[in-house]
N, C-alpha and C positions, 0 to 999 in steps of 0.2 A: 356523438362519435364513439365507437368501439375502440379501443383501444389496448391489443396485448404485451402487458409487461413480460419479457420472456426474460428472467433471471432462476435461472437452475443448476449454476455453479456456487452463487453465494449459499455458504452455509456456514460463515467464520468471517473475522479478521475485515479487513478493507473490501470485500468483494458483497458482506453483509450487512456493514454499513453502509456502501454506495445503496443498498434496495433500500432500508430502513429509511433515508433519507429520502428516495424517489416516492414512498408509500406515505410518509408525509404529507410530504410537498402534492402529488397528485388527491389524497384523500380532500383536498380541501378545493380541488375542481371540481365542482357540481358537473357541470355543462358535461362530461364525458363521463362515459363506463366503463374502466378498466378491469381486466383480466387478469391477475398477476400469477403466471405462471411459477412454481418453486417446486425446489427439491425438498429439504427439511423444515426450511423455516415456517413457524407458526404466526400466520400474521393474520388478525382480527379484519371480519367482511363488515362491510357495510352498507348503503345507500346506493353507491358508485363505485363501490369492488367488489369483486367477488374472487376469491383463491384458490386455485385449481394445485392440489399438491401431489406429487408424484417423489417418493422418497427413492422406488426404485431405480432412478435415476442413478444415483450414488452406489451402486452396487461396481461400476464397472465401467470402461471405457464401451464395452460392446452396449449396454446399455443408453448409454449417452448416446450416441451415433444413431443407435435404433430409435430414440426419443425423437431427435430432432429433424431427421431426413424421413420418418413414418409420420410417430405421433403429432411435432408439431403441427405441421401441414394440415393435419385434419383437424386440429382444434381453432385453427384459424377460420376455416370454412362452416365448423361448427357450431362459431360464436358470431358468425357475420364481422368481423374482423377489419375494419378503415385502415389500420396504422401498426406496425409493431413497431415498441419500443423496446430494442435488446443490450439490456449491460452484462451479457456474457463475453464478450470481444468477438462475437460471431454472430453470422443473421441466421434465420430461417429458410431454407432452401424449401427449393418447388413450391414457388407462393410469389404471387408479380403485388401483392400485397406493398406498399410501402413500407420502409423500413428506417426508421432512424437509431444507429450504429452508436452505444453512449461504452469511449474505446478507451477503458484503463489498463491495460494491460502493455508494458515499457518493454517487455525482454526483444518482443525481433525487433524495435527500432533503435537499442543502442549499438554504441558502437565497439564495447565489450564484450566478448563473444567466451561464452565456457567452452570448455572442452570437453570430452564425453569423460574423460576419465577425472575430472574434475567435479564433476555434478551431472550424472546423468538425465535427471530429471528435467533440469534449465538447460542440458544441451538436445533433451525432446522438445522442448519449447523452443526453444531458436531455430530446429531444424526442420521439424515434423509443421509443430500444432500452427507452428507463425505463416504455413503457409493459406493453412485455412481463415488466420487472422489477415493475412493479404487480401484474399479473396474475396472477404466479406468488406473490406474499405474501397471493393469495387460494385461492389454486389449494394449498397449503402447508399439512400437518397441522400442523407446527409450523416455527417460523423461530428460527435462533441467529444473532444476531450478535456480535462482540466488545466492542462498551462501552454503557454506558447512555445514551448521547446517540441512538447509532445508536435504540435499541429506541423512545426516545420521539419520532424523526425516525419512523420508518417506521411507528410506529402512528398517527401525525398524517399524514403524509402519502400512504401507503395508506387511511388510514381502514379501521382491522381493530384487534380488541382485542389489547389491549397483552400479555394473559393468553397469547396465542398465541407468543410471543414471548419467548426466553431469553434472559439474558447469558452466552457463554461464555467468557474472556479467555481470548485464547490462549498455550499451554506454554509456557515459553521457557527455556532454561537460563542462567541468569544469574548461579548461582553463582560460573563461574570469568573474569569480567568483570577484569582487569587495572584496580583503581581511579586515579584520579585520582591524582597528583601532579605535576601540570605547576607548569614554572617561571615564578613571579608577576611577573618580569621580561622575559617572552617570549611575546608574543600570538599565539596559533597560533588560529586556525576551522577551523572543518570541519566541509561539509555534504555527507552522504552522501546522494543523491536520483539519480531517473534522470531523464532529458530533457522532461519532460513542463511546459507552460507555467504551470499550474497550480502542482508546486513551487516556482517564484516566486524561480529565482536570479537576476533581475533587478534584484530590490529590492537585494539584494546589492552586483553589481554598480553601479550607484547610489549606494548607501550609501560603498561605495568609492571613487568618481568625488569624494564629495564629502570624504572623508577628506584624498586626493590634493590637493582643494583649498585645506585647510588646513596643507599641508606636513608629514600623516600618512602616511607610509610604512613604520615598523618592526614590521612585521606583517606577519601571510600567511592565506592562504582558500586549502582546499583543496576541491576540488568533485572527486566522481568521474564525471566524462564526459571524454571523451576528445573534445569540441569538433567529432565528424562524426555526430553520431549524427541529428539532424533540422536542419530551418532554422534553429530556435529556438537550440539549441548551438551549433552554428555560427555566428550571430547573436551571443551568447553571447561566443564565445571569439574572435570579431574586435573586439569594444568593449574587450575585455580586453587586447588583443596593441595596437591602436589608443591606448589610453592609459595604456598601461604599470603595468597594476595588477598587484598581488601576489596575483593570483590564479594559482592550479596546479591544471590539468586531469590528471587521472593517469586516468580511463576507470576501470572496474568493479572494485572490488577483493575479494577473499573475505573471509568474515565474520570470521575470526581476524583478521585487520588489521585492517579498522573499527572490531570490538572494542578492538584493541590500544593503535587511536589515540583513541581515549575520555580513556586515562591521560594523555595531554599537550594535548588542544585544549579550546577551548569549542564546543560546538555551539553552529552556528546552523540555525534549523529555521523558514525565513519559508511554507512550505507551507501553503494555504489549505482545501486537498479530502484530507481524510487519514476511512478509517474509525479504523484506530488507531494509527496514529504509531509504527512501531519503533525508529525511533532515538530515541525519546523516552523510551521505555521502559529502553531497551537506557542513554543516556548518564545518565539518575537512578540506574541500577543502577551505574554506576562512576563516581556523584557527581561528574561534571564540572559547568562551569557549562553554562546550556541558556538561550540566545537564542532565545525562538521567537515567531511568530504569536502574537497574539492570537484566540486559537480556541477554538471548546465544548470541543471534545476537547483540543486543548493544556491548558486548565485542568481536565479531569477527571482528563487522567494524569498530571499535575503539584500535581494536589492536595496541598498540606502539605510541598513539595518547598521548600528555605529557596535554594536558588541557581538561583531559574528568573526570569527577565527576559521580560517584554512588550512587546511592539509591536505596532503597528496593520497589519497585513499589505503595505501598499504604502505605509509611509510610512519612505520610506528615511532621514530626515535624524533619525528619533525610535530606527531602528533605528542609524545614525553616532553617534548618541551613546552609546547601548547598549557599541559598540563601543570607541569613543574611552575610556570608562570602562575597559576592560579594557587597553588599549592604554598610557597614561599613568599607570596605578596604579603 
């Protein structure tokens, strides 16, 4: 069977890893040929793949559009084509080709909605692009998402039977997770997130302003941005430099080190828009303690977890106590 992988958004972050691990996991099907469609990434051909790259994609929305309602269509036809498999959160138009819909992407199924003047960006995603992400969970033989909140969000909020609709949690190796043993006299955080306002290091931030207040200092918060990465960081890392908090911007670290730092910090995880949470995942795997949102998903994957803590997503002084608790024990 033919089979095209159509991911030409991933180029970073979670939407990179979701391919990285599909190109695994497929690499070791003999029985099929896949196609894997990409924009930048360089991924190794072999036996049973073959890599069709198109960087021009990334130049532009007009680009993108022209890709998938022109180009893809004809590459389908071009490769004799059985099945697409799509983890962009959209299908392939003009093609009765089958399609299986692999649908990470949370922003139109929650139920927090930005405002334009709050994040323009995420209120084009809510408003514009989510309808095309509707569209295509109709358009979609079948749809896989990663946790049960998502599958009962997008059968409600699509309005499409839920039957159409899988759970599939994604692989993770978490065997050789370095556990916990930090020391109960040394408060270390750390919250592993990229620049996005939505991850919500401000509450943070805040929660610290008010620690500060209290004449709470012997502690430390690690964040991985590097403080230039948008306004919002950079916002970020001048209230931080501005009132002398023990927060430490160290920018993007590899997964053996976040892993690493599991064994000695608590997480904190105030993010509001997550489809599944991997440092959630990842820090109950090396039973640290886990600060996090008060979220659907924070309590599904935290389910039965005996050192997970709650808070209200922007209520920094309920999160300062959270903290203060770890701090003065």
């Amino acid at each position: 069977m033919n089979i095209l992988v159509y991911s030409v958004a991933a180029d970073s972050g979670g939407a990179l890893s979701v391919l990285m691990d599909f190109y695994k996991q497929f690499k070791e099907k003999k029985q099929n040929h896949y196609y894997f469609v990409v924009s930048t990434p360089h991924l190794e051909e072999c036996d049973n793949i073959t890599v069709l790259r198109f960087p021009e994609i990334k130049k532009g929305w007009g680009h993108r559009l022209w890709f998938e309602y022109i180009k893809a269509p004809q590459l389908v036809k071009k490769y004799s084509i059985d099945k697409i498999f799509s983890t962009t959160n959209t299908v392939i138009p003009r093609t009765t080709v089958k399609q299986v819909l692999y649908l990470h992407q949370s922003l139109p199924f929650i139920k927090y909605r930005f405002k334009f003047l709050e994040n323009k960006q995420l209120w084009i995603y809510q408003n514009v692009i989510s309808k095309f992400i509707i569209y295509a969970t109709h358009r979609a033989n079948q749809i896989i998402v990663q946790t049960n909140w998502m599958k009962r969000a997008v059968a409600s909020v699509a309005n499409i039977n839920k039957n159409k609709i899988i759970v599939r949690t994604p692989i993770l190796a978490l065997s050789n997770i370095p556990q916990y043993n930090g020391n109960p006299h040394v408060a270390i955080f750390f919250y592993p997130a990229s620049a996005y306002t939505y991850k919500n290091h401000l509450v943070i931030v805040k929660a610290c302003q008010e620690l500060q207040h209290e004449g709470i200092n012997n502690y430390s918060v690690t964040f991985t941005l590097s403080g230039d990465e948008n306004s919002y960081s950079k916002e970020l890392k001048k209230m931080v430099i501005q009132y002398k908090l023990p927060i430490n911007f160290v920018g993007i670290l590899p997964r053996e080190n976040v892993l690493s730092l599991y064994s000695s910090t608590a997480l904190l995880f105030p993010s509001f828009v997550e489809t599944f949470g991997l440092p959630l995942i990842e820090a109950k795997a090396a039973h640290c303690p886990i600060i996090a949102a008060d979220t659907i998903f924070g309590h599904e994957i935290l389910s039965g977890y005996n050192d997970a803590h709650f808070f209200k997503s922007n209520d920094y002084v309920g999160l300062k106590n959270i903290m203060k608790s770890f701090i003065i024990s």
